[in-house]
N, C-alpha and C positions, 0 to 999 in steps of 0.2 A: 479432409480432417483439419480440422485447428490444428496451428501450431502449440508445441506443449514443451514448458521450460520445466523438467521434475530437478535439473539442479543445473549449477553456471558450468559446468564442463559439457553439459549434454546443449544448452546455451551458444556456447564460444563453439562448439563443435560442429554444429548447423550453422552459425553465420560466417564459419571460416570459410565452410564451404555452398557458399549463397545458398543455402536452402532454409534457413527462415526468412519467410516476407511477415509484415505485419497486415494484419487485414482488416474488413471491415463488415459485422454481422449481417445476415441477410442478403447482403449483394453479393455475396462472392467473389468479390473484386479486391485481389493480391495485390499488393504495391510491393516493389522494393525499398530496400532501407536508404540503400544509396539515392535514388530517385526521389525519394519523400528528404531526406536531405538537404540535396540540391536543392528542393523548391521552397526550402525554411518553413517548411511544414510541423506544427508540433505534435510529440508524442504522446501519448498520455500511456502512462505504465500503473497500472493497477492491482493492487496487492489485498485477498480477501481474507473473511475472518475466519476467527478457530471453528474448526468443521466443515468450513464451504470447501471449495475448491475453484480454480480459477473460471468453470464453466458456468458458475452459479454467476459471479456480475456478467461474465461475455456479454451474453444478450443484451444489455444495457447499452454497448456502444453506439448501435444503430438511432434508439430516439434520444437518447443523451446530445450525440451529436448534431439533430437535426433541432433539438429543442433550444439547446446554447448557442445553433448555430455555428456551430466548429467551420472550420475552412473545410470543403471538400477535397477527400484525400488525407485528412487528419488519421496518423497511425494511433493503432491499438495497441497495447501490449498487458496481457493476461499469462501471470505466473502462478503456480504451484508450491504452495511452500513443503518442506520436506520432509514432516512428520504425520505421519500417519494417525489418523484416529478415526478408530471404531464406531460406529453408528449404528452399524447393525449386525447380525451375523450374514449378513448379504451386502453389506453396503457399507464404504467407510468414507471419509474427506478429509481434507487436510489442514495442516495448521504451520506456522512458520516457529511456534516453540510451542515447547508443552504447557500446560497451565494449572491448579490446582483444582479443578472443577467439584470435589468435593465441597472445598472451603467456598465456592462459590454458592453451591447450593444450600448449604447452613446458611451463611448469609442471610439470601433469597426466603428461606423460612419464616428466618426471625424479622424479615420484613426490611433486611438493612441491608448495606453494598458496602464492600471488601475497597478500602482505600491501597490504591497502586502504588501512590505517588511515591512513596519509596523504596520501591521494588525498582530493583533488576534483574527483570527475570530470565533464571535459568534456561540458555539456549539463545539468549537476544544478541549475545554479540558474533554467536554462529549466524543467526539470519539476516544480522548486518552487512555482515562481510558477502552472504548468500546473494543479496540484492545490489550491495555494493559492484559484487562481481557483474551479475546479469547486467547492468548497467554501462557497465567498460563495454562489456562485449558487444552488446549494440553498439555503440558508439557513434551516439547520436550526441550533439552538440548538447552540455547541459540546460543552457539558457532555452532549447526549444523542450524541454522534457518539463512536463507537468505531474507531477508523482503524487499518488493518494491511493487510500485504501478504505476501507470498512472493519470497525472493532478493532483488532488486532492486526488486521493491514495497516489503520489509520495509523497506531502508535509504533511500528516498525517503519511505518513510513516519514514518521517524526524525527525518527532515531537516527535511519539513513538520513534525507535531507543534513545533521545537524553534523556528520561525519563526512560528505559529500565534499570534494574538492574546493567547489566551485558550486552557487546553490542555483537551484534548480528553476523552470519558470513559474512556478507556482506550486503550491502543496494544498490537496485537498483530504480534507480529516473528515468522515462519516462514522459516527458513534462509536469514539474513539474516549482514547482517558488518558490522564496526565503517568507517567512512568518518573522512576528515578528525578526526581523535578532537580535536586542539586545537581548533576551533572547536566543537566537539560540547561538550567540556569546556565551553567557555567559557559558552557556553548555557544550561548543563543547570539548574541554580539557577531559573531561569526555571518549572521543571519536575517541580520537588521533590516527590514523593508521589505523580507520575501509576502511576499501576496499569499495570504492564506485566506481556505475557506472552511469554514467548521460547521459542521449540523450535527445534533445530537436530539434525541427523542423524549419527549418528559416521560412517559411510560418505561424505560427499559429495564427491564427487570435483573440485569446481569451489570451492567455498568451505570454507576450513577450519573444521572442529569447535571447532579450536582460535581462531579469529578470534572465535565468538560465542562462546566462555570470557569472551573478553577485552572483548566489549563487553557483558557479564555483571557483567563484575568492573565496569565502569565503571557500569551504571547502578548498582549497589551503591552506589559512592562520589557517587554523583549522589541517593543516596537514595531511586531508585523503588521 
C-alpha cells in the first residue's frame, strides 16, 4: 500500500514511529527519510486539486522523474487534503478547502472565469497550517524540499511556501491562480529569488489563462 497522509497527526504519527518511507511508483522501492536525508537527496511534496486525491498525480513520479532527470532515489511525497467531496454516490475525492462550484459553473456558462485574486478562501488558513504541519513532520531540510501542486495544490502551495520559515528549493505551480494577491504581495520579499515554475493551459475552463498571466506578472515584480 502507499503511504497515505489524511491529516498531520496521522503524518507525525507514522514518522515518529519509522513507518513512513517515501517511495517511488512502479518500482517498489522504499527509502527512508533519514537515508534520503543523509544523501542530500530532494523531496518533492505534491499537493493535488479540488476532487483528485493524492493517487491521481502518484503515478507521475516514476516518468516525471526519469523525464527531468531527478537524481536516483529522489523522495516522493503525495498528500490528501481533508475535505471530502462527492463525485458520485459510489465515489468521492478530496480537496484541501471547500470551493464555491456553483459560482464556478455560472461563470463557465456565461463563457467567463471567477477572478480569485481577492479571495481568501474559506478553510485556506486551516490547509495552511495542514501542510505546514506535514512538512515539520517529515523534516526534511527545507532548502532540499521542492513543493508544488495542481489547481488548488498549486495555490495552497503558494500560500505555504510564502508562510514557510525558511523557503523551500523551488515551487512548482500547474494550473493554478493568483489568491488574496495583497497579502500575497505583502509577503513576497520574504521570497525573493525562489525558483519557480508555472504551466497553465489556454483552454481551462474552470481557471482563467488569464489569472496565471497575472500571478506571472506578480511573481516577476516579486522577483522570482
Amino acid at each position: 500500500n502507499l503511504p497515505f497522509f489524511p491529516s498531520v497527526d496521522r503524518a507525525r504519527a507514522n514518522l515518529l514511529q519509522s513507518q513512513t518511507e517515501l517511495w517511488s511508483v512502479f518500482g517498489g522501492v522504499f527509502r527512508n527519510l533519514a537515508q534520503m536525508s543523509a544523501m542530500g537527496l530532494p523531496t518533492m511534496v505534491v499537493l493535488h486539486g479540488y476532487g483528485a486525491s493524492m493517487s491521481d498525480l502518484a503515478p507521475l513520479a516514476a516518468p516525471l522523474s526519469a523525464q527531468a532527470g531527478l537524481p536516483s532515489g529522489t523522495g516522493w511525497v503525495f498528500a490528501d487534503g481533508p475535505v471530502e467531496v462527492p463525485l458520485s454516490p459510489w465515489y468521492s475525492g478530496r480537496a484541501w478547502f471547500p470551493i464555491d462550484v456553483e459560482a464556478l459553473q455560472r461563470a463557465a456558462a456565461r463563457g467567463a472565469h471567477r477572478d480569485l485574486s481577492g479571495n481568501a478562501p474559506a478553510g485556506l488558513d486551516e490547509a495552511r497550517e495542514r501542510v505546514l504541519g506535514l512538512l515539520g513532520a517529515l523534516g526534511e531540510p527545507l532548502e532540499r524540499v521542492v513543493l508544488g501542486g495542481f489547481s488548488q495544490g498549486a495555490m495552497l502551495s503558494t500560500e505555504v511556501a510564502m508562510h514557510l520559515p525558511a523557503p523551500p528549493r523551488a515551487l512548482v505551480l500547474l494550473s493554478g491562480a493568483l489568491l488574496q494577491a495583497d497579502v500575497w504581495r505583502g509577503l513576497a520579499p520574504r521570497r525573493a529569488g525562489l525558483p519557480t515554475f508555472q504551466s497553465h493551459g489556454r483552454l481551462d475552463p474552470v481557471l482563467a489563462f488569464e489569472a496565471a498571466e497575472r500571478e506571472r506578472d506578480d511573481e516577476r515584480r516579486r522577483k522570482w
